[in-house]
C-alpha positions in Angstrom: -39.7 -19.2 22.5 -35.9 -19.5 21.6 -36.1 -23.2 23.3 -38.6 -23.9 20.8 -36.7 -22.5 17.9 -33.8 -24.0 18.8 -35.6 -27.6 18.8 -36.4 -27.5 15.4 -33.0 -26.0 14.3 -30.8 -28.6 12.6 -26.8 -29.4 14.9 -25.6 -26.4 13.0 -27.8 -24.1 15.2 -25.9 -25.8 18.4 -22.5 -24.5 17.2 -21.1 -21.8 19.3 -19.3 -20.0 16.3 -20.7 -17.5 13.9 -22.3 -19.5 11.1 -19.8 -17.4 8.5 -17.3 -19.9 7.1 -18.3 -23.0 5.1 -15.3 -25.2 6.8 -14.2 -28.3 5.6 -14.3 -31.4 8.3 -10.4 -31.4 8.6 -9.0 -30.1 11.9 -5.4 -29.5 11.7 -3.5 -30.2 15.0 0.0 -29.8 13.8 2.4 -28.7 11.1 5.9 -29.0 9.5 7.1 -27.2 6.3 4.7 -27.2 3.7 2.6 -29.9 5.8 -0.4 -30.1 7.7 -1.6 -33.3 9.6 -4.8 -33.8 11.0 -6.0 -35.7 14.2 -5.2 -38.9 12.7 -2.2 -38.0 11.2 -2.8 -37.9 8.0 -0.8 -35.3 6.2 -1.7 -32.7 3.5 0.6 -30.7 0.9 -0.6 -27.3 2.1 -1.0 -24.9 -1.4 -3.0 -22.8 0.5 -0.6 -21.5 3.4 -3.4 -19.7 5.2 -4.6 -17.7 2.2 -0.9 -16.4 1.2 0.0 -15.9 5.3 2.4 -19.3 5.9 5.2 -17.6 3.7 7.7 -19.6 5.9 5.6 -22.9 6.0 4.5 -24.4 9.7 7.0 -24.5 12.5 9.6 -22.3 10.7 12.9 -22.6 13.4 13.8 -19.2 13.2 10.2 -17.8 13.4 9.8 -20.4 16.2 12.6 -19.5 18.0 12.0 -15.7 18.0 8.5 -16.0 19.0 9.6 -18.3 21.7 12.7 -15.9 23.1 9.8 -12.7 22.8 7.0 -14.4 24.8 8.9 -15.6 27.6 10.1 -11.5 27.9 7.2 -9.3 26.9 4.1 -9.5 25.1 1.9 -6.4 25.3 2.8 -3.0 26.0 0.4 -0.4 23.6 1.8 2.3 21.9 1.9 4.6 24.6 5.2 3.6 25.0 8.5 2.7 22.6 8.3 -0.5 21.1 12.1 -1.1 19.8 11.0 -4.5 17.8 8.7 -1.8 15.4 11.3 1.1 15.2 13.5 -1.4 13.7 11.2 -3.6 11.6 10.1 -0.1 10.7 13.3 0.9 9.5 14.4 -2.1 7.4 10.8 -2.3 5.7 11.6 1.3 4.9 15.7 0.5 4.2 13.7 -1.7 1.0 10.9 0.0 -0.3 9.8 3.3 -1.5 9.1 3.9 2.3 9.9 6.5 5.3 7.0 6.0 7.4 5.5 2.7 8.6 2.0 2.2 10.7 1.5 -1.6 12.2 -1.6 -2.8 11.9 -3.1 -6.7 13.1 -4.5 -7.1 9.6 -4.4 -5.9 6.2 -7.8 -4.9 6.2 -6.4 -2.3 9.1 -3.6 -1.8 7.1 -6.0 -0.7 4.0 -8.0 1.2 6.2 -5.0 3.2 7.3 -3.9 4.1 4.0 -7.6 5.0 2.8 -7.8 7.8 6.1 -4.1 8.6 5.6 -4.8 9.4 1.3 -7.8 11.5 2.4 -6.1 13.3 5.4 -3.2 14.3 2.9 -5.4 16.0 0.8 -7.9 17.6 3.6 -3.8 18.9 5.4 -3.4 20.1 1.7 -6.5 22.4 1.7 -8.4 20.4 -0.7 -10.8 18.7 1.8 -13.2 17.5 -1.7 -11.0 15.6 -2.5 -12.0 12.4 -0.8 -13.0 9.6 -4.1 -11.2 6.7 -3.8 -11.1 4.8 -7.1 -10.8 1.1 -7.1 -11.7 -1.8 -9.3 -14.4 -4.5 -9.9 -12.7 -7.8 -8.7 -10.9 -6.3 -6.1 -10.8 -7.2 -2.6 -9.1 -5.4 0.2 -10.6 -6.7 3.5 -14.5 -7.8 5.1 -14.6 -4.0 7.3 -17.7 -1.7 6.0 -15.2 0.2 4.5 -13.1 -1.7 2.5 -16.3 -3.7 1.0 -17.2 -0.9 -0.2 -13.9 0.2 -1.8 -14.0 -3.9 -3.4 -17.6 -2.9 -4.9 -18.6 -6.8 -4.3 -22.3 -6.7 -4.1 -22.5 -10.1 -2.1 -20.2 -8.3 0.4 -22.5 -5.6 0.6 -25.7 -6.7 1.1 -27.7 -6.9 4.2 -24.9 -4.1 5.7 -27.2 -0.7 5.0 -25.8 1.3 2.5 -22.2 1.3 1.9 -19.4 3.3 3.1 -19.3 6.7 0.6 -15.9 8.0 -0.9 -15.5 5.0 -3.2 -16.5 4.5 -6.9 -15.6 1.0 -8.3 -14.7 0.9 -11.9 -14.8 -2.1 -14.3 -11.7 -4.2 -14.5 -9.3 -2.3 -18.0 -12.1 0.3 -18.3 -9.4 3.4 -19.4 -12.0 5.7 -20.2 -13.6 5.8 -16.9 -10.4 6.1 -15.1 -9.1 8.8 -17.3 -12.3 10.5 -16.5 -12.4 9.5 -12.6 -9.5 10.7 -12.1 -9.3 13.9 -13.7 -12.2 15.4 -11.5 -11.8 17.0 -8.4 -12.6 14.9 -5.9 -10.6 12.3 -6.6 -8.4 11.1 -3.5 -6.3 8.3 -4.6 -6.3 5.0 -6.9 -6.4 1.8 -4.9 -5.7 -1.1 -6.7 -4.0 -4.8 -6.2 -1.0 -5.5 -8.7 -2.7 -8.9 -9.2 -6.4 -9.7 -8.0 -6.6 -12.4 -6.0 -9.8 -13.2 -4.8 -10.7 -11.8 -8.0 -9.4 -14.6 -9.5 -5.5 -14.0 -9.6 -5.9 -11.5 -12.5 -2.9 -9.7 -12.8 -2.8 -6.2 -14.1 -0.6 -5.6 -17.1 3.0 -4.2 -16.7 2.0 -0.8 -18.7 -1.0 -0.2 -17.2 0.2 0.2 -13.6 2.8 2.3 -15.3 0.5 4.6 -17.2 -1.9 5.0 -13.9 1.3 6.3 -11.5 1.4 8.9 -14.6 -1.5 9.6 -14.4 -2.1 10.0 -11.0 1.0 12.4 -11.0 -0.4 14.5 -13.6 -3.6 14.9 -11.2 -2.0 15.1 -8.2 -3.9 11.6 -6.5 -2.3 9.3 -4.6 -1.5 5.6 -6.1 -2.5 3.2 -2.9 -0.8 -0.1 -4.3 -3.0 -3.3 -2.3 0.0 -5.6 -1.9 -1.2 -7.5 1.1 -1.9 -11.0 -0.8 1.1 -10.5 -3.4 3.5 -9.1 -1.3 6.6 -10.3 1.3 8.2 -12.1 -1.9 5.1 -14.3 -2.8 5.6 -12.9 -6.7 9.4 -13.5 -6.5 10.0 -9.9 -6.0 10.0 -8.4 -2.7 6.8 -6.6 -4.0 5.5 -6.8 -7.5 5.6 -2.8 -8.1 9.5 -3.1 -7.5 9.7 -5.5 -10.8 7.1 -3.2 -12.6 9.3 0.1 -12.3 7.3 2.0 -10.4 6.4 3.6 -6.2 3.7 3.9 -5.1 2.3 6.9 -2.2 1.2 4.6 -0.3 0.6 1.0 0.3 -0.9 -2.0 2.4 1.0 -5.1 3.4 0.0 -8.1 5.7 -0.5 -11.7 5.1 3.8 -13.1 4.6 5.3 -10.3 6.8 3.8 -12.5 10.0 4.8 -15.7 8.9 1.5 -16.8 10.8 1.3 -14.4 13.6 -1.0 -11.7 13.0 0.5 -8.3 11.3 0.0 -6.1 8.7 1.2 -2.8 7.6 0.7 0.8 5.9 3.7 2.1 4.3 4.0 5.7 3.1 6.4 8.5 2.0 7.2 10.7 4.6 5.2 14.2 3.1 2.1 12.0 2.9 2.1 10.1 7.1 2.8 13.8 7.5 -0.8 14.3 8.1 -1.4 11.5 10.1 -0.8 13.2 13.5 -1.5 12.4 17.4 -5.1 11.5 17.4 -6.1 10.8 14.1 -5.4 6.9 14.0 -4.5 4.3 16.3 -4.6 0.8 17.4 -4.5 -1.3 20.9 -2.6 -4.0 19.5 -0.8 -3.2 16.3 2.8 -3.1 16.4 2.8 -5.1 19.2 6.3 -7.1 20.7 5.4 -10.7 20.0 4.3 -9.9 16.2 7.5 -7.5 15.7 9.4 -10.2 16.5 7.5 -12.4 14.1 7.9 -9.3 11.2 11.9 -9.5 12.5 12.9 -12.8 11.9 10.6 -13.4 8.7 12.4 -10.4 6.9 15.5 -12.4 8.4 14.9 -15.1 5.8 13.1 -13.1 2.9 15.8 -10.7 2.4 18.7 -13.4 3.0 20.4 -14.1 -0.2 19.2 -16.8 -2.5 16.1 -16.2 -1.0 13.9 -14.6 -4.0 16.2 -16.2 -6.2 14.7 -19.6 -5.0 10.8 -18.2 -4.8 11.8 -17.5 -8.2 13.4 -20.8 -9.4 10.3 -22.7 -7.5 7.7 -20.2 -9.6 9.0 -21.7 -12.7 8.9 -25.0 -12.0 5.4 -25.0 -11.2 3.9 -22.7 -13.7 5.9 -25.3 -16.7 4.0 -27.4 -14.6 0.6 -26.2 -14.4 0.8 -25.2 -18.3 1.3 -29.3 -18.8 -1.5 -30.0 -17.1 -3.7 -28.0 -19.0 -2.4 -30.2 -22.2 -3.5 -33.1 -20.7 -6.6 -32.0 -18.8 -8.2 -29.6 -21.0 -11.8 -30.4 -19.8 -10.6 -29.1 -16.4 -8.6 -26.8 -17.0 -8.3 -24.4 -19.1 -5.6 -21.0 -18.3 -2.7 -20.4 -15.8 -2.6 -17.4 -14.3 -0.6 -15.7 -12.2 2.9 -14.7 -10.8 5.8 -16.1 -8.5 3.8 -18.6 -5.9 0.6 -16.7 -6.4 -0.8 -19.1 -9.3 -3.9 -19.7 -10.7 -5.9 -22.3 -13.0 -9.1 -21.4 -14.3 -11.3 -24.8 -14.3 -13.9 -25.9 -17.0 -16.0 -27.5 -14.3 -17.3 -25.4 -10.6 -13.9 -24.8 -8.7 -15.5 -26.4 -6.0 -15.6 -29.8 -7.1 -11.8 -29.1 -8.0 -10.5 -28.3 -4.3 -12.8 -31.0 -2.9 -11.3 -33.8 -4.7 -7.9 -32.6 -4.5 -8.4 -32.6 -1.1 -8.9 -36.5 -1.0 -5.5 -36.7 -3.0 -3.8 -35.2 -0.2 -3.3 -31.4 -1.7 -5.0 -28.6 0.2 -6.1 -26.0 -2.3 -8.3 -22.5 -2.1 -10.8 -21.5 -4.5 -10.8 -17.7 -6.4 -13.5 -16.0 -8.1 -13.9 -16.1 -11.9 -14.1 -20.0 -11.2 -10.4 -20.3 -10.5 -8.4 -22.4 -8.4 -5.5 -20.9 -6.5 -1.9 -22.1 -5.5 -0.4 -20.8 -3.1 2.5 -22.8 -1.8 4.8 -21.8 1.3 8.2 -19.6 -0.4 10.2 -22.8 1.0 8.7 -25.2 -0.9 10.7 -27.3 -3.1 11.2 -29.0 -6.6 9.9 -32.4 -5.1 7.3 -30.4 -3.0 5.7 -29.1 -6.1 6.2 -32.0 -8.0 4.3 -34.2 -5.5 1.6 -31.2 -5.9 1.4 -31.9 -9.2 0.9 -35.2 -9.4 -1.9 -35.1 -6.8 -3.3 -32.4 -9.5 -3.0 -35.1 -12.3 -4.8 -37.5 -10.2 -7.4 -35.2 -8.9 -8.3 -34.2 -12.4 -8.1 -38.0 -13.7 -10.2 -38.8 -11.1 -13.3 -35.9 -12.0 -12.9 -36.8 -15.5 -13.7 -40.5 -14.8 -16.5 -39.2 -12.7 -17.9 -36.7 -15.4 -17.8 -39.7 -18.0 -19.6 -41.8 -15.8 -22.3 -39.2 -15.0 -22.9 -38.6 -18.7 -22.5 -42.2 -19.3 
């Protein structure tokens, strides 16, 4: 019966991967700076830097070189024994942040995951085992496990999984009346929330308001879990957008740039709060392992040099003047920037889709957002000719749909 099935199948059915990415027909064999080239060599401006992961670009020297020295001496261990790459990438995460405890995780939806069972162990080592509601936001995403779909509340996430994880509640998007009553109930855990959304559709969340909620969660006694996984690592030109804002959180997820590439990702927390996270209540196999602290090592290397953010910063302004041009000239296209550092957005007038698509035959790789947006998210390296060669591509993509669009209606 599954010979016959498989007959009538289309090629698709003959693939040996799960059916659960819509790829594009590139395969990329190679890469240099903010470059990709595919088997024939043809190169493309990568603005997507493996969803906000390439902070370095491809083939970084440094990064190179210190994953290089670390493989040919050790790769795996576990964390049943000292791993001196993590005690000091441990340390100088916590040297620049709010920090004075550090978990490693492979990804940041094991980083999230870590900070949802650390918030609720804090409370439960505090006596107040109700309190496990985690409140988080429509738009947000914080990872594809069953239990950070259901903190993102995204319904097409959740179907088909059975019914979702319990302990979150998902609140519109600026709703302060339903936070201020959330929050104030006894149950409530912790606030989880992304300083800027970006699968939501790189919608940031206003200065004051991330204020007012660390006020508020003091005044409740809840935990603020900051999401800073995709904006993190310097991506908003600042180390990590809650530094710029004013505010600390309790605890927070990293991931994506601290790799460079290689996979990592991270919970950091104040010391009163990892308290309860004793022998036996979490752990990984792989996380914090020697190859990827020596990819965390020699990435901080560069981000915290001096000049570094500086430049991010520089870069940031270039293209968002940029982006804000192009919205003069393409307005049928485009229609709002949005966005921080080199975690920029452009909502489009047409389906997002057909935007990366054709941008794609100019040469300039580009990842769609929700809320029909468009996201750019360049390598930190990148330069003033990098982005201007972006932009041009963009003028050109969007010439090219408009011409299309006329004809269609013509």
């Amino acid at each position: 019966m599954a010979q016959s099935m498989l007959a009538h199948s289309d090629t698709s059915d003959t693939d040996p991967l799960f059916g659960t990415y819509a790829r594009t027909p590139q395969t990329f064999v190679r890469g240099e700076g903010v470059w990709l080239f595919d088997e024939d060599d043809r190169r493309y401006m990568d603005f997507v830097s493996g969803i906000a992961v390439n902070a370095l670009g491809h083939a970084h020297p440094h990064l190179v070189e210190a994953i290089k020295a670390q493989a040919e001496k050790l790769w795996h261990t576990s964390n049943l024994f000292q791993i001196d790459g993590g005690r000091r990438l441990a340390q100088r995460l916590c040297d620049v942040t709010f920090a004075e405890k550090v978990f490693f995780t492979n990804s940041g939806a094991e980083a999230l995951e870590c900070a949802i069972k650390t918030a609720r162990r804090f409370h439960y080592d505090q006596g107040h085992s109700e309190r496990v509601n985690i409140l988080t936001f429509a738009g947000a995403f914080h990872g594809r496990t069953l239990a950070t779909i259901a903190a993102g509340g995204n319904k097409a996430y959740l179907e088909g999984f059975g019914p979702p994880a319990s302990g979150f509640e998902n609140l519109a998007f600026g709703d302060h009346d339903a936070l201020d009553a959330a929050i104030a109930r006894d149950d409530c855990a912790a606030v989880l929330i992304e300083p800027i959304q970006g699968e939501g559709g790189v919608r940031a969340v206003p200065d004051q308001c991330l204020r007012g909620l660390r006020e508020a969660c003091e005044k409740h006694g809840v935990l603020l879990i900051l999401d800073e996984v995709q904006t993190g690592m310097g991506r908003s030109g600042h180390l990590f957008v809650h530094q710029r804002v004013g505010i600390e959180p309790d605890i927070m997820a990293i991931a994506k740039g601290i790799g460079g590439g290689f996979p990592l990702g991270a919970c950091l927390a104040r010391a009163d709060v990892a308290a309860a996270m004793v022998p036996g209540t979490h752990g990984t196999t792989y996380g914090g392992n020697p190859m990827a602290m020596a990819a965390g090592n020699a990435v901080l290397d560069i981000v915290l040099a001096d000049g570094f953010l500086t430049h991010v910063q520089d870069r940031a302004r270039d293209l968002t003047q940029s982006l804000g041009a192009l919205i003069d000239l393409h307005p049928d296209i485009f229609t709002e920037v949005r966005g921080e550092g080199l975690l920029m957005g452009l909502k489009c007038a047409i389906p997002v889709s057909e935007v990366v698509a054709a941008a794609r035959d100019k040469n300039l790789l580009l990842v769609a957002a929700g809320d029909n947006v468009v996201r750019l998210l360049p390598p930190l390296i990148v330069t003033r000719d990098d982005i201007t060669f972006a932009m041009d591509a963009l003028d050109d993509t969007a010439r090219s749909l408009e011409s299309r669009r006329s004809g269609d209606s013509a």
